[in-house]
C-alpha positions in Angstrom: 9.8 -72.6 -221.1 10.2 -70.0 -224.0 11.3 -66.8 -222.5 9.4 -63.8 -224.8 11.2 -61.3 -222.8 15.0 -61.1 -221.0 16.4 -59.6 -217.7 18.0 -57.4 -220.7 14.5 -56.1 -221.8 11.7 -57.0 -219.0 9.7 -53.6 -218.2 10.5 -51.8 -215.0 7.5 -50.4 -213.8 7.9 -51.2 -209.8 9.2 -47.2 -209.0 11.4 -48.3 -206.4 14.1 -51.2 -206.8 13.2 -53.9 -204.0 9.9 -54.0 -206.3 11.2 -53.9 -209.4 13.3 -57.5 -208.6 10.4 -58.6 -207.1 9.1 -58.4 -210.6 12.0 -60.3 -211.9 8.7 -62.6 -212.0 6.0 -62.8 -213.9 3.4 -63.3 -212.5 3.2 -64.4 -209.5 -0.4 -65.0 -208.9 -0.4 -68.1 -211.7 0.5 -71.6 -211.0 4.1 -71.6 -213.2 5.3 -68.2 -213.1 7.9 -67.2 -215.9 11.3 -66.6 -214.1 13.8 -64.0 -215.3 16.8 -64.9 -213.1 17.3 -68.2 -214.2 21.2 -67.8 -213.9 23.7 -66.0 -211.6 24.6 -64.2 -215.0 20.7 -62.8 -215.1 21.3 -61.4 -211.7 24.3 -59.4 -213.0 23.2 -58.2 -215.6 20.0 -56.8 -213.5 22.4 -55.5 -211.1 24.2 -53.6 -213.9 20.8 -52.7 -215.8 19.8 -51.3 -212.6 22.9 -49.7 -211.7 23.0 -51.0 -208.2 26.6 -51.5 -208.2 29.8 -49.9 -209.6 30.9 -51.5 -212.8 34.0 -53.1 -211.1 32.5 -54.8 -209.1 30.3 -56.6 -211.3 33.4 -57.6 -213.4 34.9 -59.0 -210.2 31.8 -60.7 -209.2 31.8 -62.4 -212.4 35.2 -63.5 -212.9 34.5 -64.9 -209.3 31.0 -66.9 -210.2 32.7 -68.0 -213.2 35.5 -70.1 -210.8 32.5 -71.3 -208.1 31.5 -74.5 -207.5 27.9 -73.3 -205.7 26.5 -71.6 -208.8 23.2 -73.3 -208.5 23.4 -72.9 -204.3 24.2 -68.9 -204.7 21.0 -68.6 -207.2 18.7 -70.4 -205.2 19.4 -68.2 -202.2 18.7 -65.0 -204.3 15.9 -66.6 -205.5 14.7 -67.3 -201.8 15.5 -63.7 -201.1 13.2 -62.4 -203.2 10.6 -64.9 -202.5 10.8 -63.0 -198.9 10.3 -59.7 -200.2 7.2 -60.6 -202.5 5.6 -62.5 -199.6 6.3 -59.3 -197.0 5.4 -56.9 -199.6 1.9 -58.6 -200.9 0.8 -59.4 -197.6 0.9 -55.3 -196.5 -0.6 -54.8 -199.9 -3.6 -56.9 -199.2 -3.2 -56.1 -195.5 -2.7 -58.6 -194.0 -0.7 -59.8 -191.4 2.8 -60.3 -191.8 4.1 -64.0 -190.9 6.6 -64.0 -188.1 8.8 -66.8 -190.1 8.2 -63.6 -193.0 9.5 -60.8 -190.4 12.5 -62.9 -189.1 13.7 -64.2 -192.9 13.8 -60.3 -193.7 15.2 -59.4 -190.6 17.5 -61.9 -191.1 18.6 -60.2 -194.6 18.5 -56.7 -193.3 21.2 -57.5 -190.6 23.6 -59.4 -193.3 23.1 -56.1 -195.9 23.5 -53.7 -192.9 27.3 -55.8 -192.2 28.5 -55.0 -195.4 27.4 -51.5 -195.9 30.5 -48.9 -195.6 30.6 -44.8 -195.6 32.5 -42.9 -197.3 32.9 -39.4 -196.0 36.4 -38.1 -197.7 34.1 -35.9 -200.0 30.4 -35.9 -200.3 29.6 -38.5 -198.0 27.9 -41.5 -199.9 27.7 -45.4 -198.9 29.4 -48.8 -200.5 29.1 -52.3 -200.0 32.3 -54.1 -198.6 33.3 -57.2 -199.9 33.8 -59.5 -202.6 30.9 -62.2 -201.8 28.8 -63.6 -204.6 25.7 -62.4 -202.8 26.5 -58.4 -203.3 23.7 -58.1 -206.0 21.1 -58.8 -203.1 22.3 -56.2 -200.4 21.3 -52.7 -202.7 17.9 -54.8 -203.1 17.4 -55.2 -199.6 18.5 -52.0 -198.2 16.1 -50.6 -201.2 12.9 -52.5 -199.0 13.9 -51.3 -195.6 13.8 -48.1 -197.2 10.9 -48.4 -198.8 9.6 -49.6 -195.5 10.7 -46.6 -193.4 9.4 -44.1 -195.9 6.3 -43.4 -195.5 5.1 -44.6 -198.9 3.7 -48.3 -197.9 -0.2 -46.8 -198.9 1.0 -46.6 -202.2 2.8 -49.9 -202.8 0.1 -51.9 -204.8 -0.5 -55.3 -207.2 -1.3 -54.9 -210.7 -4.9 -56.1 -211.6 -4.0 -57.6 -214.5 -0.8 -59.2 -214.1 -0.1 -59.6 -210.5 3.3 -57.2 -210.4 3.9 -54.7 -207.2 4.6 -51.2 -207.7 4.2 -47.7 -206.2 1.6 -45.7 -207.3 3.3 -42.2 -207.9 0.0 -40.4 -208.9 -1.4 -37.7 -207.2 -4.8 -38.8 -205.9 -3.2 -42.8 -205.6 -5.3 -43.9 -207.9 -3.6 -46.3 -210.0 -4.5 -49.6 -210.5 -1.9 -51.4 -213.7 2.0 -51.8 -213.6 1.6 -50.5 -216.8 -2.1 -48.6 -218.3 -0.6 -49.2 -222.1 0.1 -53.0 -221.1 -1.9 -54.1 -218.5 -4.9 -51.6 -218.0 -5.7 -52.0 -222.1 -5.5 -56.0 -221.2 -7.6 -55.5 -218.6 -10.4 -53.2 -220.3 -10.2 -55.6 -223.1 -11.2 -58.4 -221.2 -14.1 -56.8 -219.4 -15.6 -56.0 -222.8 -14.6 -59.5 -224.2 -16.9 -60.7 -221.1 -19.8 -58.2 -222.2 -20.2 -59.0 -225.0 -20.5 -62.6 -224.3 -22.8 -62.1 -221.7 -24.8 -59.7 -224.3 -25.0 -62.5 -226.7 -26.0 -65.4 -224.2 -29.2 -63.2 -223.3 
C-alpha cells in the first residue's frame, strides 16, 4: 500500500491524545484501512511528535528496540491497544453498549499504565512513567482515555461523517460534525451535490 501521508505529517484533529492515536488509522469504517504505525519506529516518532515522553527516553527506547528480538510482537500489542480504545470509544459515540471483553481489555491497560506512573513532588509536583519497557509509548495514551473518560466531555467525543475519525467537538453549541471542515466537511458537501446533480439529470 502507497502511504500518501506519514506518522511525520498525518493531521491531528482528535483534541485530545487517546483520539488522536486512535486516528493513527484511516479510516476505520472501510474494509482495508491505511495504517500509520506500521513499525515500532512510527510509534516513536508519534510519541515524540506528540510530545508524550521526554526526549531521553525515546532515545533509550530506541537504542533498546533496535537490540529486540520481539519487534513485530511489541507492534502488534500497540496495535491491539488501540484497537481497544477505538472499539470503547465508537461504541459511546454511537451509544451503544460497551462489550464486557471491551471494558476488561481496557481495564486491563489502565492497571498496567497506573503501575508505571511515578510523582514527582521535589518542586512543582508533576508525574513520570517508570521504566525502560518497550511498551512506554502506550501508557501517556492510555492514561490520556481514562482521562478523557473521567472528564466530563464524553457528549462531545464524536466520528467524522466523512472519514470515520473520532474527535472532540470543542465548539460552543457541539455542533460539529468533520475532523476537519476544510478536509472532510468540503468532501462531504461535494459529494451531496455530486449526488444532486445526478439525481437532477436522471429526472
Amino acid at each position: 500500500m502507497t502511504h500518501e501521508r506519514s506518522i511525520d505529517s498525518i493531521s491531528l484533529h482528535g483534541g485530545w491524545l487517546c483520539l488522536d492515536f486512535i486516528n493513527t488509522v484511516h479510516d476505520w469504517t472501510v474494509a482495508d484501512p491505511e495504517d500509520y504505525l506500521v513499525s515500532y519506529d512510527d510509534v516513536l516518532r508519534w510519541s515524540a511528535r506528540m510530545n508524550t515522553l521526554p526526549a531521553e527516553d525515546i532515545d533509550q527506547l530506541q537504542k533498546t528496540f533496535q537490540h529486540s528480538e520481539k519487534a513485530d510482537l511489541l507492534l502488534k500489542g500497540i496495535v491491539e491497544a488501540r484497537a481497544v480504545l477505538y472499539s470503547l470509544f465508537i461504541a459511546i459515540i454511537r451509544q451503544q453498549e460497551v462489550g464486557a471483553v471491551v471494558q476488561e481489555q481496557f481495564n486491563e491497560l489502565l492497571s498496567e499504565t497506573m503501575s508505571k506512573l511515578g510523582v514527582d513532588v521535589s518542586d512543582t509536583p508533576s508525574y513520570f512513567w517508570k521504566g525502560k519497557e518497550l511498551r512506554k509509548p502506550i501508557y501517556p495514551v492510555i492514561k490520556s482515555a481514562y482521562d478523557l473518560l473521567m472528564s466530563g466531555k464524553l457528549g462531545r467525543v464524536k466520528e467524522c461523517g466523512a472519514c470515520g475519525w473520532v474527535f472532540l467537538d470543542k465548539s460552543k453549541n457541539n455542533s460539529r460534525r468533520w475532523c476537519d471542515m476544510q478536509a472532510c466537511g468540503s468532501a462531504a458537501k461535494a459529494k451531496r451535490y455530486y449526488r444532486k446533480k445526478k439525481q437532477e439529470e436522471q429526472h
